[in-house]
N, C-alpha and C positions, 0 to 999 in steps of 0.2 A: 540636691546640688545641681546649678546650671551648668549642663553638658559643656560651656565655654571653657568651667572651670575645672572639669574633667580633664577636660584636653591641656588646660595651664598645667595643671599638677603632674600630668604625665610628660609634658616638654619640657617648664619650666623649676620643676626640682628635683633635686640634687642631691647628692652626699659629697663630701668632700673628698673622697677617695676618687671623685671622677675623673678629676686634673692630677696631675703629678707637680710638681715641683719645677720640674723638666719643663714641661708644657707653659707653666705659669712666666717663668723666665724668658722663654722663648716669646713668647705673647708680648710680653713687657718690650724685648728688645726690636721687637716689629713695630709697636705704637709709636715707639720714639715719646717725643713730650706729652703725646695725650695716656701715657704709661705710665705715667709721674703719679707714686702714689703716697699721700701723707694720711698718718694712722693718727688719730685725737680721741683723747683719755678723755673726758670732760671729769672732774674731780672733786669731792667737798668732805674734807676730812677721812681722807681712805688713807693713811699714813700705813696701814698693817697690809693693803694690799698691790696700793699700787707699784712700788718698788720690782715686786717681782715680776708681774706684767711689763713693766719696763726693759726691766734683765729679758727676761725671753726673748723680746719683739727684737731687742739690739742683736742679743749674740745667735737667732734662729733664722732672724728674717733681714736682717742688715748689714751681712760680712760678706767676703772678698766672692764666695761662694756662692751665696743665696742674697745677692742686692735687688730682694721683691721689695724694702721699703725704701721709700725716698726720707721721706721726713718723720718724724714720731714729735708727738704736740702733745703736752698734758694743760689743761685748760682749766686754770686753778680759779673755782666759784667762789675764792672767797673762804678759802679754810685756816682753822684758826688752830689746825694742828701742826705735826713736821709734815704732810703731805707734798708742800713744794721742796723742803730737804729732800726729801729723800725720792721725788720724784728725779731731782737734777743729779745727786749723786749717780744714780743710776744710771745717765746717758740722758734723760729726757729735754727736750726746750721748754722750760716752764715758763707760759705765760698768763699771766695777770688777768684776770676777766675785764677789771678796767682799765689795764693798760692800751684794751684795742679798743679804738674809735673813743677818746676820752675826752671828749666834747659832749657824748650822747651818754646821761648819765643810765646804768643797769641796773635791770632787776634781779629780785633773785630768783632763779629757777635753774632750771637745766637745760631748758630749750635757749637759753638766753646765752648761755658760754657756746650752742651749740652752734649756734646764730651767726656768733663774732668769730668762731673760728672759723670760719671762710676766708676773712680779715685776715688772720691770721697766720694760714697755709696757705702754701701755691702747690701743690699736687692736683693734676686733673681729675683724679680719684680721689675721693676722700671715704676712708672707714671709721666709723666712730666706736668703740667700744667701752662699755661704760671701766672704773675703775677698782669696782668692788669686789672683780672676781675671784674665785681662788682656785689652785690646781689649774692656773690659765695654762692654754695649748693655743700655740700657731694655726692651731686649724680656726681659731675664731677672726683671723684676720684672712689666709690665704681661702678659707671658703668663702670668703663674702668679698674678697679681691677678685678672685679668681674667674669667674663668670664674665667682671669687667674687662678685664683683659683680654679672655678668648674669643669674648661674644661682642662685636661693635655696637649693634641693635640692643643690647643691657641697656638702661639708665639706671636701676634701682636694683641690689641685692640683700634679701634681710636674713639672720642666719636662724635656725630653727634649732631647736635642743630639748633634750629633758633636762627637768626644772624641778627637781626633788624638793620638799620644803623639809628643813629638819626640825626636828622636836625633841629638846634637849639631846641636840648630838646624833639623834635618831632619823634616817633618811627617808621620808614620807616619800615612794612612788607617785607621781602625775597628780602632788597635792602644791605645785606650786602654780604661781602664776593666776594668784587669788582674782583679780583685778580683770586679766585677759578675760577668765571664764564667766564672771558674776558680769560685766558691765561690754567691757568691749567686744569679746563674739558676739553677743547678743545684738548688738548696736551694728558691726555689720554686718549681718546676716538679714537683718533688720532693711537696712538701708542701703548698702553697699555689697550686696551679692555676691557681685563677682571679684571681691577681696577677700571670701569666706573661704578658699583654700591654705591661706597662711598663717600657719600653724602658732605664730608667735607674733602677732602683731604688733605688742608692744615693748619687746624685748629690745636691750642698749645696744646691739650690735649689727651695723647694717651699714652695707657703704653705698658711693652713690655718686655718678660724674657730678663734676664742680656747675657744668654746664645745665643740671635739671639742678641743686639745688640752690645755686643762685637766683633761679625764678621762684622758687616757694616762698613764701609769708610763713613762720616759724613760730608757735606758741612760744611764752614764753616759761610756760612750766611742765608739768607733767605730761598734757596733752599733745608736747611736739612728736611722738611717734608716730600716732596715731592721725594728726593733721598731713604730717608730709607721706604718709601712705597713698589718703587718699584724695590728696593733690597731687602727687604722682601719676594717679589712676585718669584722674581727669585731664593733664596735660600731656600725658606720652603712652595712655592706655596699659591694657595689661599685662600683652606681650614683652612690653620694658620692662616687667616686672619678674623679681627671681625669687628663690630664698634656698636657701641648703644646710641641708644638717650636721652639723659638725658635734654632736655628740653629747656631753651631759653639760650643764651650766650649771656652776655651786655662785652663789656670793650670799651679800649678808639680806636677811630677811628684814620686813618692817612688822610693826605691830599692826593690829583693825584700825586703828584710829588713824597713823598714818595713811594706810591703804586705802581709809573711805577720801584723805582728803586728794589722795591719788585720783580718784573713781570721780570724781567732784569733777577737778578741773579737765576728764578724760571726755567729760558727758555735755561738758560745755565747750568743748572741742568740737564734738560730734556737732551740736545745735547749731552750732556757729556758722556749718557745714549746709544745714540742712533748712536753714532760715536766712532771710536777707540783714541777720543782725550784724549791725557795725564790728570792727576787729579791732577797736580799740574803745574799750568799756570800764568804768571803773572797776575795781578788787571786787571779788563775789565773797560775801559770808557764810560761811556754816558753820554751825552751834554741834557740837561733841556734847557728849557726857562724862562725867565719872564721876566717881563713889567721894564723896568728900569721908574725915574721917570716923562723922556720927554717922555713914550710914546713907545718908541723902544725895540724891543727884545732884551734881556738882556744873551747870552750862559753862561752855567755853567756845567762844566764839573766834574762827578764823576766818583771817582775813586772805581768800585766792587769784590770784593773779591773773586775770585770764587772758589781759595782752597779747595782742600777738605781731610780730615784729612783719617789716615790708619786708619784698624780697629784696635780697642783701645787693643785685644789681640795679636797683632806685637809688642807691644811699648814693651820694655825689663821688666818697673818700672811693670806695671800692670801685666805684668804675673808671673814676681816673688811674687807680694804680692796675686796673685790667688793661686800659688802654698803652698805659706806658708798656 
């Protein structure tokens, strides 16, 4: 490990037990507007969980006592279950993926709701927490808030956790995060060095002033973790960089197949990175397998997205309404 990164890991991480609540607030009401912080669900058919991530973040982090959030955004991809019911009953502002900027037609991915939510919110902070999770704890927003607040010199916080995989109901120790281990450590360790102390690179929960991610270029599928990592890295260096551990992380698991095509557009993230290839390329293919019912491999070819969006301050709409 590069002694730089020695030194990151012993300055720059954390547990969330470091800040108090107290402190958190405190921090908020000294920033004034640049304290302004909006939390974004991005969503695609989580009807079973995000409701209660909803409920917590309202009545834990958003009352007369504890006003650490400013706004709460659910960032509906396009699902075709009650996720937007039951996001708004909840308290949530549910918005439409193509409701924002609906001149520029979207794709589908996650990077792409993640993108428009910029559009979206006005918080100087913004944390993103995916919508899957379950047994959700405020400590997955006020740890990866909370750094932002106390620390000016932050741009970038990402939270760290254990990541149990379950196996019919069964809780596999340090067997999740198939993807991190098989493709993405490797890749920066490989290439990006002194990113190899963060424990969870590709993990949904990380916040980040509006001010660095307005300058990033944004995949627009799997690979946007993993991209605004390390374009973070290259535009505001390491020291902007955080992460903190706030304890276990449950949500729902994918199959191999999904996770290869996960791993697909993770690797063409990377390349994209590491070669002078254009950022706007046609769908990438890859061919799966499976058992057809005599027995035989069955090919199936996908189609990956590997687009990646400009930064959100080029687009003409968002910088006139930053300007206003």
């Amino acid at each position: 490990m590069l002694p730089e990164v020695r030194r990151w890991l012993t300055e720059r991480s954390w547990s969330v037990t470091d800040r108090s609540t107290e402190q958190l607030l405190a921090a908020k009401r000294a920033a004034g507007p640049r304290g302004t912080v909006s939390v974004v669900l991005p969503a695609l058919n989580e009807e079973h969980t995000v409701g209660d991530i909803v409920t917590t973040i309202r009545q834990r982090l958003m009352t007369d006592t504890c006003p650490l959030v400013d706004e709460l955004v659910v960032m509906d991809s396009g699902s075709t279950d009650h996720t937007a019911k039951v996001a708004a009953e909840a308290g949530a502002r549910v918005v439409a993926r193509d409701e924002v900027l609906p001149g520029l037609p979207a794709h589908p991915g996650k990077g792409e709701v993640l993108w428009r939510s910029l559009m979206a919110t006005r918080g100087e902070v913004i944390a993103y927490v995916d919508a899957d999770l379950r047994d959700f704890s405020p400590a997955f927003v006020t740890g990866i808030v909370g750094p932002l607040l106390t620390d000016p010199g932050l741009q970038l916080v990402r939270a760290t956790y254990d990541r149990p995989l379950e196996l019919d109901g069964v809780p596999l120790t340090e067997r999740g995060g198939r993807v991190t281990e098989l493709v993405a450590r490797p890749l920066i360790n490989l290439h990006w060095p002194r990113l190899a102390g963060f424990v969870q690179p590709l993990g949904g929960e990380y916040a980040a002033r509006r001010e660095l991610l307005e300058r990033l270029p944004f995949p627009v599928g799997y690979g946007v973790e993993l991209g605004l990592l390390i374009d973070s890295l290259h535009l505001v260096g390491l020291d902007a960089l955080a992460q903190v551990d706030v304890g276990t992380r449950r949500h729902r698991h994918q199959d191999d197949q999904a996770l290869g095509r996960m791993a697909a557009a993770i690797y063409q993230t990377a390349r994209r990175r590491l070669t002078d290839e254009p950022r706007h390329l046609p769908h990438t293919a890859l061919v799966q397998f499976r058992r057809a019912t005599d027995g035989t491999p069955l090919p199936t070819t996908h189609q990956l997205n590997t687009e990646e969006r400009p930064p959100m301050a080029s687009v003409p709409e968002y910088a006139a309404r930053r300007a206003a």
